[in-house]
PDB file of the backbone (N, CA, C, O) and the ligand in Angstrom, with CONECT records:
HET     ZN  A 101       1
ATOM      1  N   UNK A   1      -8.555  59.534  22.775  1.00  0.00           N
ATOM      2  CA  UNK A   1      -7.204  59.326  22.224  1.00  0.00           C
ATOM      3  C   UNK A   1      -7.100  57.909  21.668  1.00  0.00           C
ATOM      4  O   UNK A   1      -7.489  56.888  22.236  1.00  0.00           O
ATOM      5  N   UNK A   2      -6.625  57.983  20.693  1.00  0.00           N
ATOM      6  CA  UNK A   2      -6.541  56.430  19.767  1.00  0.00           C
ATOM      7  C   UNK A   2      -5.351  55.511  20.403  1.00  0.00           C
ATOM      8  O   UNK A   2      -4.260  56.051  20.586  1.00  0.00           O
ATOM      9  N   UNK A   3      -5.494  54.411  20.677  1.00  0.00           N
ATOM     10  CA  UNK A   3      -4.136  53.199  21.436  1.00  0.00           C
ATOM     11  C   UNK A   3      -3.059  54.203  20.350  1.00  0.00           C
ATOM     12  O   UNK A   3      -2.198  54.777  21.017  1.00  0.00           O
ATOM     13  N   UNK A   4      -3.005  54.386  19.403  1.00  0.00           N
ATOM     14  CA  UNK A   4      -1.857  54.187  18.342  1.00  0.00           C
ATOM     15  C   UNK A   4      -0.733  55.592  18.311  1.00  0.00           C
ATOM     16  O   UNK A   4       0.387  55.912  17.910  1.00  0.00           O
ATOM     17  N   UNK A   5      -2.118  56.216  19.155  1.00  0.00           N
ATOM     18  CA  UNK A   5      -1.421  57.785  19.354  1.00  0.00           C
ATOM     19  C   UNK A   5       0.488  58.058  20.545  1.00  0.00           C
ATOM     20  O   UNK A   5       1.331  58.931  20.750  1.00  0.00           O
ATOM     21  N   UNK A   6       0.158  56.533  20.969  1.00  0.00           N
ATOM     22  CA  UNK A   6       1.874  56.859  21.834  1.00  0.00           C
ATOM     23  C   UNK A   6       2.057  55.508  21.391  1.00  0.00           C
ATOM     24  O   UNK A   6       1.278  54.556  21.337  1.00  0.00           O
ATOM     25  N   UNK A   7       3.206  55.636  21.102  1.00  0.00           N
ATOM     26  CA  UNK A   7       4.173  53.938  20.775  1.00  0.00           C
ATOM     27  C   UNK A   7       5.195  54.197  21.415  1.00  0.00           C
ATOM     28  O   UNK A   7       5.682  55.258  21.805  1.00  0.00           O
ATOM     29  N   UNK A   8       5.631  52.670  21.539  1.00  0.00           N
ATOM     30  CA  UNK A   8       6.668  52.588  22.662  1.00  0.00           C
ATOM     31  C   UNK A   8       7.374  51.226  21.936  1.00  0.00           C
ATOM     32  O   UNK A   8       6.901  50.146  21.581  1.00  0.00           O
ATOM     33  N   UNK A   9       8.622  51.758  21.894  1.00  0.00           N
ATOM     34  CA  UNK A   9       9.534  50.693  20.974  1.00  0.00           C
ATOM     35  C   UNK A   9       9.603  49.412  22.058  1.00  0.00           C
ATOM     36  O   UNK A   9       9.626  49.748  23.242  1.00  0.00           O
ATOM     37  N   UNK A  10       9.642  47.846  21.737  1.00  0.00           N
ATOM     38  CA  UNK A  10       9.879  46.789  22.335  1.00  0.00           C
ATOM     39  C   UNK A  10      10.522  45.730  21.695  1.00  0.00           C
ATOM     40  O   UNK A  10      10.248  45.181  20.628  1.00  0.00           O
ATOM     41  N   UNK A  11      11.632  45.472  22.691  1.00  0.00           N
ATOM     42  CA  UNK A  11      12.877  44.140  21.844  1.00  0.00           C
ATOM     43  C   UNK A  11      12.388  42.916  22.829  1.00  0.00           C
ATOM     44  O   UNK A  11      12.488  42.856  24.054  1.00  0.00           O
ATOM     45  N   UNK A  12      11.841  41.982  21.936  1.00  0.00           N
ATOM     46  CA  UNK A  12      11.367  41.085  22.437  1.00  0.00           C
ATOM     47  C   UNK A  12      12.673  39.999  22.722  1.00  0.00           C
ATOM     48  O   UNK A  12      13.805  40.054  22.240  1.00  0.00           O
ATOM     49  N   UNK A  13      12.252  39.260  23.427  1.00  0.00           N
ATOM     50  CA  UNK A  13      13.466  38.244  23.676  1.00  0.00           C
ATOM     51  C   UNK A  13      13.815  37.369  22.553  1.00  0.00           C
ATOM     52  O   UNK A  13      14.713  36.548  22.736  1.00  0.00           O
ATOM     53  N   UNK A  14      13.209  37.435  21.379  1.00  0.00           N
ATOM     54  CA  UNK A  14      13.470  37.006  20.011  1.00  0.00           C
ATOM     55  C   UNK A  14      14.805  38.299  19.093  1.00  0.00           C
ATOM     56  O   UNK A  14      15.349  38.194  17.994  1.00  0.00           O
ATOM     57  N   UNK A  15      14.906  39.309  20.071  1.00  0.00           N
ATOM     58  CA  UNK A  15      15.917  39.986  19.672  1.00  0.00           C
ATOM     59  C   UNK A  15      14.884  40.970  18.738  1.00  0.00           C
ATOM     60  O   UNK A  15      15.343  42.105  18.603  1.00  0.00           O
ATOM     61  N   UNK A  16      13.453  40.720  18.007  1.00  0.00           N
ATOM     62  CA  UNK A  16      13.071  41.615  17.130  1.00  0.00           C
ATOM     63  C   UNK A  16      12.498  43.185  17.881  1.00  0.00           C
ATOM     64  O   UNK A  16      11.909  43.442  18.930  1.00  0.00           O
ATOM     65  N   UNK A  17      12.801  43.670  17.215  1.00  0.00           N
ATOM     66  CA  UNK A  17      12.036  45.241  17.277  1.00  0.00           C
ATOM     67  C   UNK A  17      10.857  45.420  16.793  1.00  0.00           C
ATOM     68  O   UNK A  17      10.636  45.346  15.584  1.00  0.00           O
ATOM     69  N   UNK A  18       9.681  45.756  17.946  1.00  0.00           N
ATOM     70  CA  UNK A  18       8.348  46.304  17.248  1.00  0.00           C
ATOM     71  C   UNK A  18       7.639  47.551  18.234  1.00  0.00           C
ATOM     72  O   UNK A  18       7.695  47.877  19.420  1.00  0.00           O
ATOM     73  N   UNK A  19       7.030  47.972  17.142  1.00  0.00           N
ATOM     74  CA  UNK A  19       6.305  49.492  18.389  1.00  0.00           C
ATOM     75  C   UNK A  19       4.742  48.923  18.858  1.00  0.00           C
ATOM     76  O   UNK A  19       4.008  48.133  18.263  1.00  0.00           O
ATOM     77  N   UNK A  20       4.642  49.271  19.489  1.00  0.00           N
ATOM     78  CA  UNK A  20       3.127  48.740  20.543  1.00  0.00           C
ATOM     79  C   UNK A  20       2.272  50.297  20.773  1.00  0.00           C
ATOM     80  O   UNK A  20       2.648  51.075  21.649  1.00  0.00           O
ATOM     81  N   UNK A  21       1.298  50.555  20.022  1.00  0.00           N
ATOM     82  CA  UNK A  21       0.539  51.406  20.457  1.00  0.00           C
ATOM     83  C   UNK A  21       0.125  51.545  22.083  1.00  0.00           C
ATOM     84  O   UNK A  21      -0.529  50.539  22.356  1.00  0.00           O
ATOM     85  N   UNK A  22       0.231  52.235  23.027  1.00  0.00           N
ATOM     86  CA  UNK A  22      -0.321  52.246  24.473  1.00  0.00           C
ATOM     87  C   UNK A  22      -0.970  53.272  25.032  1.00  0.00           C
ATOM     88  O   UNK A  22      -1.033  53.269  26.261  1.00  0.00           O
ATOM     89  N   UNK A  23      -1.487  54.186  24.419  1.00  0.00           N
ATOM     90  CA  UNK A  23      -2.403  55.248  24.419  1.00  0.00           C
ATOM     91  C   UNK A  23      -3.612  54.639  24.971  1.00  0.00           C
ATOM     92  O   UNK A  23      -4.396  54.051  24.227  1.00  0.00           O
ATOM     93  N   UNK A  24      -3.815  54.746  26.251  1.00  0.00           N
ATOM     94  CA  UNK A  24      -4.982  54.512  26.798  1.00  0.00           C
ATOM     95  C   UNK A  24      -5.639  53.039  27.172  1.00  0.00           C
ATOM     96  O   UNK A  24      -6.825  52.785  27.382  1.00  0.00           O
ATOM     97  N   UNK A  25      -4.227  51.938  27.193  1.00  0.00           N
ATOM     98  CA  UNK A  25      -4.559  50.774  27.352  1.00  0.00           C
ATOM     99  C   UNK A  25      -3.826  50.904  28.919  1.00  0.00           C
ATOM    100  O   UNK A  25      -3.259  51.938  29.273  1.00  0.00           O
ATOM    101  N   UNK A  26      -3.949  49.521  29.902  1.00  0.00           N
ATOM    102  CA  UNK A  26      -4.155  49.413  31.393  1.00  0.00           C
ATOM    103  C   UNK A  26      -2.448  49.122  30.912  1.00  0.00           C
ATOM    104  O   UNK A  26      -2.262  48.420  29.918  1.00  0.00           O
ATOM    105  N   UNK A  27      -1.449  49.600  31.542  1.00  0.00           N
ATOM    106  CA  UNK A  27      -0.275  48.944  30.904  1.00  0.00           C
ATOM    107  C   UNK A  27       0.320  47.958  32.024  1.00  0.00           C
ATOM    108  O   UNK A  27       1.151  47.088  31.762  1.00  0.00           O
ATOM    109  N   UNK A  28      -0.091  48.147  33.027  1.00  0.00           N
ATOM    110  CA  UNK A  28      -0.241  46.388  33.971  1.00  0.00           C
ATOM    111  C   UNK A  28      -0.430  45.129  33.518  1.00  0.00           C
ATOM    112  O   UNK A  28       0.293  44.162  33.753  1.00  0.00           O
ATOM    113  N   UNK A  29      -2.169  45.177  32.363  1.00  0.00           N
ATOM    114  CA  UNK A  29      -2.271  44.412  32.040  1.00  0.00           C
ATOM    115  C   UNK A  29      -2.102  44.126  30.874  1.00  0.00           C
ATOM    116  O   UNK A  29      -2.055  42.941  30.545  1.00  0.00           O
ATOM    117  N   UNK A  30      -1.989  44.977  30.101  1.00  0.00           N
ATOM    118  CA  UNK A  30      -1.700  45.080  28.800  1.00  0.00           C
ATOM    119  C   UNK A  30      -0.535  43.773  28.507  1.00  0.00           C
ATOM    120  O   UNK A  30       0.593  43.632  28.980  1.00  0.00           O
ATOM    121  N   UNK A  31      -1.553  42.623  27.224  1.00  0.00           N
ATOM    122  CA  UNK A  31      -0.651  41.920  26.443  1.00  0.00           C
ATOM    123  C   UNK A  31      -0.567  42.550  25.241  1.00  0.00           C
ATOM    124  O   UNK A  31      -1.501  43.056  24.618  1.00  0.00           O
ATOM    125  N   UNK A  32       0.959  42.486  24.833  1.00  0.00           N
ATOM    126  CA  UNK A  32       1.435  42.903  23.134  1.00  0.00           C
ATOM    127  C   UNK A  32       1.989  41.384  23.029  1.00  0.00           C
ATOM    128  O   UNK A  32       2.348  40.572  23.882  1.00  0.00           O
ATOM    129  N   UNK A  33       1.900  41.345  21.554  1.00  0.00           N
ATOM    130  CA  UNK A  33       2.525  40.162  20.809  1.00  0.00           C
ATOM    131  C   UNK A  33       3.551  40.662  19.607  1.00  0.00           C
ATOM    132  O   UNK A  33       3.409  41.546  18.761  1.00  0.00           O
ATOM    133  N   UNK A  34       4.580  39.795  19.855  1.00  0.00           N
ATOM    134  CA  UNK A  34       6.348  40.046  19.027  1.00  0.00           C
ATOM    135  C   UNK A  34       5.443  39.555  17.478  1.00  0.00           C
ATOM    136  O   UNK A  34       4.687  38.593  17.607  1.00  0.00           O
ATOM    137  N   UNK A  35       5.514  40.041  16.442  1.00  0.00           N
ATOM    138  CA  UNK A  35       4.849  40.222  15.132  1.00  0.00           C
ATOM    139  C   UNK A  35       5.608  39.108  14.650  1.00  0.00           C
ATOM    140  O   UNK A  35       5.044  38.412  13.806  1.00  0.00           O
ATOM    141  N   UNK A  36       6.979  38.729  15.067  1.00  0.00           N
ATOM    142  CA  UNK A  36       7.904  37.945  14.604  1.00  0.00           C
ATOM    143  C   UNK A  36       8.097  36.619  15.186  1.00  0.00           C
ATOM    144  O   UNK A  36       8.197  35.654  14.428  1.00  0.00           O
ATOM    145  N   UNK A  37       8.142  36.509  16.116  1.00  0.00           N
ATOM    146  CA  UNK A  37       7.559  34.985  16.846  1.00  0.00           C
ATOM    147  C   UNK A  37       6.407  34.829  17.627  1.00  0.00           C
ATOM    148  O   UNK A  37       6.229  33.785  18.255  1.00  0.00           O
ATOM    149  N   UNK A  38       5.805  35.526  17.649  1.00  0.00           N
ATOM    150  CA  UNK A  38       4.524  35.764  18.294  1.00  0.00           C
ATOM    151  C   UNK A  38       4.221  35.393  19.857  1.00  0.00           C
ATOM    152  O   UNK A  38       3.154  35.002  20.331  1.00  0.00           O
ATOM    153  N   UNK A  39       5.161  35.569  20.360  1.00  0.00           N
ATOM    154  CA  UNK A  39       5.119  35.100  21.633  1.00  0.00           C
ATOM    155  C   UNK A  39       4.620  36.423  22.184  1.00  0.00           C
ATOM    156  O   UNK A  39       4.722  37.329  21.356  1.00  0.00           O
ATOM    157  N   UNK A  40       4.070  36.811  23.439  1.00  0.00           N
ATOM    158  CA  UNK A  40       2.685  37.173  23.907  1.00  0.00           C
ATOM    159  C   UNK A  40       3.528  37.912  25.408  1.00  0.00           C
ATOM    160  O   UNK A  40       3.769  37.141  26.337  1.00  0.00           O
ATOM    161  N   UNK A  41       3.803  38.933  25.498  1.00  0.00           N
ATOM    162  CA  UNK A  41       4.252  39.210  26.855  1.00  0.00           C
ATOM    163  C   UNK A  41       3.629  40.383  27.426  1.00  0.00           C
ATOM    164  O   UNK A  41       2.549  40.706  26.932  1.00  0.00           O
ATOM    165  N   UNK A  42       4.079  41.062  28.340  1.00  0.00           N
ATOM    166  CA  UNK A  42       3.872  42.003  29.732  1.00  0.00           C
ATOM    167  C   UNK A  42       4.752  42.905  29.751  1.00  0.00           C
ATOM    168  O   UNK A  42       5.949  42.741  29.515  1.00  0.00           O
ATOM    169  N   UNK A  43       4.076  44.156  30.103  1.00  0.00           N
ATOM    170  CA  UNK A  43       5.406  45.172  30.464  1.00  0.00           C
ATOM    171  C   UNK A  43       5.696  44.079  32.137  1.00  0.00           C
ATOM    172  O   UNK A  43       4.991  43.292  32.768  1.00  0.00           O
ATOM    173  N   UNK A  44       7.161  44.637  32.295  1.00  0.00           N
ATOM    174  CA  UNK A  44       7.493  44.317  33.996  1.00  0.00           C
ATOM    175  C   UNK A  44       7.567  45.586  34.933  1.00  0.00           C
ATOM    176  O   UNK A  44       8.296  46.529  34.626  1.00  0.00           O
ATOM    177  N   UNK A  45       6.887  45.593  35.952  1.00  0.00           N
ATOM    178  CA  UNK A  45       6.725  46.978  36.706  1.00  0.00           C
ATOM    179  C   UNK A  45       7.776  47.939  36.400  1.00  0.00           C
ATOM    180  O   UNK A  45       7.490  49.136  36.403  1.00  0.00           O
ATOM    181  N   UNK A  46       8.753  47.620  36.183  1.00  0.00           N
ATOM    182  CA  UNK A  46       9.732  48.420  36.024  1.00  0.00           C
ATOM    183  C   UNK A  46       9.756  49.286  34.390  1.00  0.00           C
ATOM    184  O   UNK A  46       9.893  50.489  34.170  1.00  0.00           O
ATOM    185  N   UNK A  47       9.603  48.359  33.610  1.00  0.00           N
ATOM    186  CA  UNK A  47       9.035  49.142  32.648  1.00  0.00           C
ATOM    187  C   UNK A  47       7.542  50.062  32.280  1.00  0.00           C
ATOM    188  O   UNK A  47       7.289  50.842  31.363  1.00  0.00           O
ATOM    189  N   UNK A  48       6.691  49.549  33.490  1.00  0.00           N
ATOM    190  CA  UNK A  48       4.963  50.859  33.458  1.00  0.00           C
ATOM    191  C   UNK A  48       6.154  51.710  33.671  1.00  0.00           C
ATOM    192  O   UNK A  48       6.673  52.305  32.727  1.00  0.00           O
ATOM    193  N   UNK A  49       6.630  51.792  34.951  1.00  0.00           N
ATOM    194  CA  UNK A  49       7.454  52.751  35.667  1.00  0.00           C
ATOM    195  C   UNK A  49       8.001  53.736  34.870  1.00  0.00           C
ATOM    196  O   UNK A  49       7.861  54.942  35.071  1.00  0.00           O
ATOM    197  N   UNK A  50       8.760  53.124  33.771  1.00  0.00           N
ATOM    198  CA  UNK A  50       9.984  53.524  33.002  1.00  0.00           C
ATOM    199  C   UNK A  50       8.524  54.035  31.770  1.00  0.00           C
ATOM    200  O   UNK A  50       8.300  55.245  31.743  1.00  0.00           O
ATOM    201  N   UNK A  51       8.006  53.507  31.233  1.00  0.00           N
ATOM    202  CA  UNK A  51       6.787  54.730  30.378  1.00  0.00           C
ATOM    203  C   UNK A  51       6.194  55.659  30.804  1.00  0.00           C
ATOM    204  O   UNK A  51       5.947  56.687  30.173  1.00  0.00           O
ATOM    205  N   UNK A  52       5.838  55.380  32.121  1.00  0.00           N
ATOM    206  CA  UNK A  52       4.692  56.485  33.110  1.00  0.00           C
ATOM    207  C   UNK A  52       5.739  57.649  32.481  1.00  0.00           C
ATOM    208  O   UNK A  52       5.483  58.381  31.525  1.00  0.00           O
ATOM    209  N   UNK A  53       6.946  57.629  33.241  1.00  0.00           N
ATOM    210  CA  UNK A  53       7.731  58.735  33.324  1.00  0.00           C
ATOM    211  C   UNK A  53       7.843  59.499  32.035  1.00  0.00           C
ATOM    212  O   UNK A  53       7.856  60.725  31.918  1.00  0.00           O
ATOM    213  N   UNK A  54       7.954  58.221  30.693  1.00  0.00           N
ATOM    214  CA  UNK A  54       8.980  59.080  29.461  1.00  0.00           C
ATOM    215  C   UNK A  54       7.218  59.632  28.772  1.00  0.00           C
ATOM    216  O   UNK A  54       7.087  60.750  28.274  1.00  0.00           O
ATOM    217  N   UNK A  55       6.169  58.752  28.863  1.00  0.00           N
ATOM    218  CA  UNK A  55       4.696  59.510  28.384  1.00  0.00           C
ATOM    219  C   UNK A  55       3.612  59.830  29.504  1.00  0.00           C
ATOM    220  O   UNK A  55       2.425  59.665  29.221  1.00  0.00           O
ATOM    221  N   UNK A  56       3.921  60.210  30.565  1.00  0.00           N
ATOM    222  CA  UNK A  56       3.131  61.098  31.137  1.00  0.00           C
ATOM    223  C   UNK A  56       2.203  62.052  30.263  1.00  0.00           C
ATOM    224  O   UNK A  56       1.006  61.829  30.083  1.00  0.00           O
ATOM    225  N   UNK A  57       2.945  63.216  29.707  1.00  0.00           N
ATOM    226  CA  UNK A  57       2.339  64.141  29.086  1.00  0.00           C
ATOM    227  C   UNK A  57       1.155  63.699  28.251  1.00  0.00           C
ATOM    228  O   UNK A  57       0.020  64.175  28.206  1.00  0.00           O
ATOM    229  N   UNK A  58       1.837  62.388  27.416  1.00  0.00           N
ATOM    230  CA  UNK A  58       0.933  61.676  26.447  1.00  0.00           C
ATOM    231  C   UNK A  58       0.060  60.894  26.631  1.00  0.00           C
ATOM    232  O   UNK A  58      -0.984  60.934  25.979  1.00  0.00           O
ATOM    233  N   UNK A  59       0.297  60.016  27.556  1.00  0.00           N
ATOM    234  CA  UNK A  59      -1.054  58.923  28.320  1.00  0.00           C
ATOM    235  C   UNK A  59      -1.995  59.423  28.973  1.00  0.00           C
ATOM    236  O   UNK A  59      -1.683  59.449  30.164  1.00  0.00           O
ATOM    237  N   UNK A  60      -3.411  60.007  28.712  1.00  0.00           N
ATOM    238  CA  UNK A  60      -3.854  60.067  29.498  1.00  0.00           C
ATOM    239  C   UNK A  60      -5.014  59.340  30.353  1.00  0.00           C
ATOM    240  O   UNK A  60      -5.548  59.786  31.369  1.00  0.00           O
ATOM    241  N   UNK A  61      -5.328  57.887  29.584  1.00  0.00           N
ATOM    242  CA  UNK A  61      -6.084  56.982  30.990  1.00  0.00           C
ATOM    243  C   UNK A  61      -4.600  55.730  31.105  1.00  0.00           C
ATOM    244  O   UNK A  61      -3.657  55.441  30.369  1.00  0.00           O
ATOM    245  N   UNK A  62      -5.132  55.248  32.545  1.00  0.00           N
ATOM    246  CA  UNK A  62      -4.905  53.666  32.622  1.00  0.00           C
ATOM    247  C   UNK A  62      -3.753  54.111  33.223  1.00  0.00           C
ATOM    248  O   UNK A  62      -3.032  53.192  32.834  1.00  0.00           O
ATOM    249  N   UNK A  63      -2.832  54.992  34.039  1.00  0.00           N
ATOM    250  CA  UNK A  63      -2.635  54.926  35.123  1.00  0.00           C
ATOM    251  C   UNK A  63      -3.266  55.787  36.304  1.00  0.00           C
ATOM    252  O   UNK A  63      -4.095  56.692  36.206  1.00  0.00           O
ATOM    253  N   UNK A  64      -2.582  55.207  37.587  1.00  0.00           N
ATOM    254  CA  UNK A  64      -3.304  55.129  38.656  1.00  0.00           C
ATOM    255  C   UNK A  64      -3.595  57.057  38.633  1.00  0.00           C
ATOM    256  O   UNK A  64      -4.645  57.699  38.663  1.00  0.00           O
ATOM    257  N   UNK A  65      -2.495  57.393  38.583  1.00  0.00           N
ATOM    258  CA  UNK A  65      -2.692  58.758  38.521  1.00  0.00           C
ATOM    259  C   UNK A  65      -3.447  59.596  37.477  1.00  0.00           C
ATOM    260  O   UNK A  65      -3.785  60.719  37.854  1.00  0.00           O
ATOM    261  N   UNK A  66      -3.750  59.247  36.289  1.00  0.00           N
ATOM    262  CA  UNK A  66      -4.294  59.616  35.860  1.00  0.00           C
ATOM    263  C   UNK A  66      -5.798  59.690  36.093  1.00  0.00           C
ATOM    264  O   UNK A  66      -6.438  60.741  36.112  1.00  0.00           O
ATOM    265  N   UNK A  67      -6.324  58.402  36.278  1.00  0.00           N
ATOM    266  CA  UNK A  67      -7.350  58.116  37.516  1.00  0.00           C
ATOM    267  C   UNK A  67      -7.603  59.093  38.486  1.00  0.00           C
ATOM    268  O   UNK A  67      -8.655  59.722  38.597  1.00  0.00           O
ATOM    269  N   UNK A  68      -6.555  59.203  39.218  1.00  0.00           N
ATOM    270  CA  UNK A  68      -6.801  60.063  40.416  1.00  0.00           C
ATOM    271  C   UNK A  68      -7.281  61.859  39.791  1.00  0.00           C
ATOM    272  O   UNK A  68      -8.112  62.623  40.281  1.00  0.00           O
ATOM    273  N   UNK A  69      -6.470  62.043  38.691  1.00  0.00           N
ATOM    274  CA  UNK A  69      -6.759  63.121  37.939  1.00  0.00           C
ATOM    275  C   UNK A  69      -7.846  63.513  37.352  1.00  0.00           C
ATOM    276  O   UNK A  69      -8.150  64.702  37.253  1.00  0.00           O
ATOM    277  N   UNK A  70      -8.566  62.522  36.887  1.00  0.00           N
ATOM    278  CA  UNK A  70      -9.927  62.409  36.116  1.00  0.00           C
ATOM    279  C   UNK A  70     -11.146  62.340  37.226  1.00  0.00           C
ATOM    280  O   UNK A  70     -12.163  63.016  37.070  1.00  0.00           O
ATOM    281  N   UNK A  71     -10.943  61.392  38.461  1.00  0.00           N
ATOM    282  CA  UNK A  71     -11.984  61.769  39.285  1.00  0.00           C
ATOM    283  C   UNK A  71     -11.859  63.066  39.820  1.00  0.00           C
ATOM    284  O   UNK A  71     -12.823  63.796  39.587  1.00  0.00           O
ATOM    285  N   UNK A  72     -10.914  63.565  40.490  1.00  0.00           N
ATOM    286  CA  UNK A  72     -10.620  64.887  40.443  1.00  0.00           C
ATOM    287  C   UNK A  72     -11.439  66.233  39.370  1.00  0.00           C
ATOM    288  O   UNK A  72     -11.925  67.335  39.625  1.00  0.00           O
ATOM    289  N   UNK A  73     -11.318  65.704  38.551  1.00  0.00           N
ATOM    290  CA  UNK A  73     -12.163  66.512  37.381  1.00  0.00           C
ATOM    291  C   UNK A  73     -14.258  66.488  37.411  1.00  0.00           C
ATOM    292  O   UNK A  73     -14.991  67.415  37.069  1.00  0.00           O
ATOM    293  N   UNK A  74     -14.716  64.978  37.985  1.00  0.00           N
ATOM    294  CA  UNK A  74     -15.248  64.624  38.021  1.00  0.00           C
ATOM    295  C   UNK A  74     -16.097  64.853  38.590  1.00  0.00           C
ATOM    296  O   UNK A  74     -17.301  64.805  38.337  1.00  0.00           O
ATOM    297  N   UNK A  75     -15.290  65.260  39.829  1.00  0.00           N
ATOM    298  CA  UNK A  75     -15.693  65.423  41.404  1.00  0.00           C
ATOM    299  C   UNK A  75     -16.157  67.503  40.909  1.00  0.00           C
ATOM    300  O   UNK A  75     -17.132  68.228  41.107  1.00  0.00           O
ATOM    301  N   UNK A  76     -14.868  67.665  40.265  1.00  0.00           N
ATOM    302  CA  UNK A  76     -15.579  69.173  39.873  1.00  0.00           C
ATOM    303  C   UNK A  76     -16.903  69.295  39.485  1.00  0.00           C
ATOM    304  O   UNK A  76     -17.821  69.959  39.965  1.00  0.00           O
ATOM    305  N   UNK A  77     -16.849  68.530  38.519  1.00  0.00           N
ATOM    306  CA  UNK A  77     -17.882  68.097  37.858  1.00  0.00           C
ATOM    307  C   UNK A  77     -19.082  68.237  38.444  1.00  0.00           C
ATOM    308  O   UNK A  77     -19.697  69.289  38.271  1.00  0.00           O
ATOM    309  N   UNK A  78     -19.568  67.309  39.158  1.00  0.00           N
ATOM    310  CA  UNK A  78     -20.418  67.182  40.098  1.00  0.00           C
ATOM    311  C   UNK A  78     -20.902  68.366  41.034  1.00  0.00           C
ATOM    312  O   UNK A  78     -22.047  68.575  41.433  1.00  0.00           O
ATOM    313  N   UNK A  79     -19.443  69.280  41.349  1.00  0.00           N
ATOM    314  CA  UNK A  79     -19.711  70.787  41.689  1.00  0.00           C
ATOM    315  C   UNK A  79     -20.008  71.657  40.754  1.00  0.00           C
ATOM    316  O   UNK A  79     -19.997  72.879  40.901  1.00  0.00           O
ATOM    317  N   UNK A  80     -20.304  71.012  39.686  1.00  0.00           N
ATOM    318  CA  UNK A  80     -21.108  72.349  39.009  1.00  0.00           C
ATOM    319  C   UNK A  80     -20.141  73.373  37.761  1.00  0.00           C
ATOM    320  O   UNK A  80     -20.430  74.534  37.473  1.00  0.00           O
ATOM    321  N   UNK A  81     -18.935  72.553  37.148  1.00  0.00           N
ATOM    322  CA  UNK A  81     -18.228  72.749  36.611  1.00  0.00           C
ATOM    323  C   UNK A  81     -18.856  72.768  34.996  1.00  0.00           C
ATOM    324  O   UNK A  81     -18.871  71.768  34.278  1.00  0.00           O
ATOM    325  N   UNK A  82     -19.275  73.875  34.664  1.00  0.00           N
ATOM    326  CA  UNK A  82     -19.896  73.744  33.101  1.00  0.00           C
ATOM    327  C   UNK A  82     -19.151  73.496  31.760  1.00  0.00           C
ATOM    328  O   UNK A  82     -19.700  73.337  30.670  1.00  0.00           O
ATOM    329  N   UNK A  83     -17.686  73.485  32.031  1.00  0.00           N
ATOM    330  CA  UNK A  83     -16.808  73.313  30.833  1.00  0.00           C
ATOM    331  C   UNK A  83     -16.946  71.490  30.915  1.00  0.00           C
ATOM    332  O   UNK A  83     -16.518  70.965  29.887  1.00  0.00           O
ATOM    333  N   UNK A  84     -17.419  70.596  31.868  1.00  0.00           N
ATOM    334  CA  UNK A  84     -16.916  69.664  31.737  1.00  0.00           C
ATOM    335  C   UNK A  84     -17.755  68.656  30.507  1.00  0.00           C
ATOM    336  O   UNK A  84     -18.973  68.711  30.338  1.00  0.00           O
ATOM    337  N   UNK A  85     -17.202  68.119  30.039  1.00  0.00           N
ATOM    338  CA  UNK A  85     -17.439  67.148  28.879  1.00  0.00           C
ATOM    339  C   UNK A  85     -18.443  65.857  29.448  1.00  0.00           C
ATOM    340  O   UNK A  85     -19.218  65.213  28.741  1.00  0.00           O
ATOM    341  N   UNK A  86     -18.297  65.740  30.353  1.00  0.00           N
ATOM    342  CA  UNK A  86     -18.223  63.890  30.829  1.00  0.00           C
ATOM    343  C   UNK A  86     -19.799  63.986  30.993  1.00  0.00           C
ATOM    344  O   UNK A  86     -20.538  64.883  31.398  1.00  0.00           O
ATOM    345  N   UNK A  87     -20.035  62.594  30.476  1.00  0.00           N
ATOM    346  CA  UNK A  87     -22.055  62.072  30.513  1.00  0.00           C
ATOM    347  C   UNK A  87     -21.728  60.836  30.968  1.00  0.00           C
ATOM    348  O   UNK A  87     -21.154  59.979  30.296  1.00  0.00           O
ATOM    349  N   UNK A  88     -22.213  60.685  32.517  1.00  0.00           N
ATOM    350  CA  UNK A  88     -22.241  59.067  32.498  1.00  0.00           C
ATOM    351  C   UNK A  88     -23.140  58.494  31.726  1.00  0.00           C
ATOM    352  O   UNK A  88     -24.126  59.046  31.239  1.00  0.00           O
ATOM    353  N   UNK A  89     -22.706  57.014  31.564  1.00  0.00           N
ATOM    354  CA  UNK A  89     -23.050  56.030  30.300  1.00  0.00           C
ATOM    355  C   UNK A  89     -24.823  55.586  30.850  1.00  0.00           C
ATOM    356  O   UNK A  89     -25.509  54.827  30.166  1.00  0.00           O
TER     357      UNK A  89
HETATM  358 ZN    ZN A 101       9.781  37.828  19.280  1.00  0.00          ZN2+
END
């Protein structure tokens, strides 16, 4: 999945509006930068929180649960699951 595939609108404390691709980035750590003053910030837990919820459907690495979902798959995997995709590197 491409970063660009979920955007998520952000009003920076410069008051500007910009969308931030987050498709598959860590959104803990994830820095975006305001296009307009360029100042450099963080979601605040409350906002992962507040995306987990509204793109669940759409995110699927880089939260914890999704994680938990993918080893889950993994772990099939390992049992012998022939639909699965995954080659370790
Ligand atoms: Zn700004």
């Amino acid at each position: 999945m491409a970063k660009n595939d979920v955007r998520i609108g952000i009003v920076c404390e410069c008051g500007n509006e910009f969308q931030e691709g987050i498709a598959g980035v860590e959104l803990e750590a994830h820095e975006f930068t305001c296009p307009a003053c360029g100042k450099s910030d963080k979601f605040t837990p409350e906002q992962v929180s507040h995306i987990v919820e509204q793109h669940k459907a759409a995110v699927a690495y880089g939260f914890e649960e999704a994680r938990k979902a993918t080893s889950e798959d993994l772990q099939r995997g390992v049992r012998g699951s022939k639909d699965l995709n995954y080659r370790p590197k």
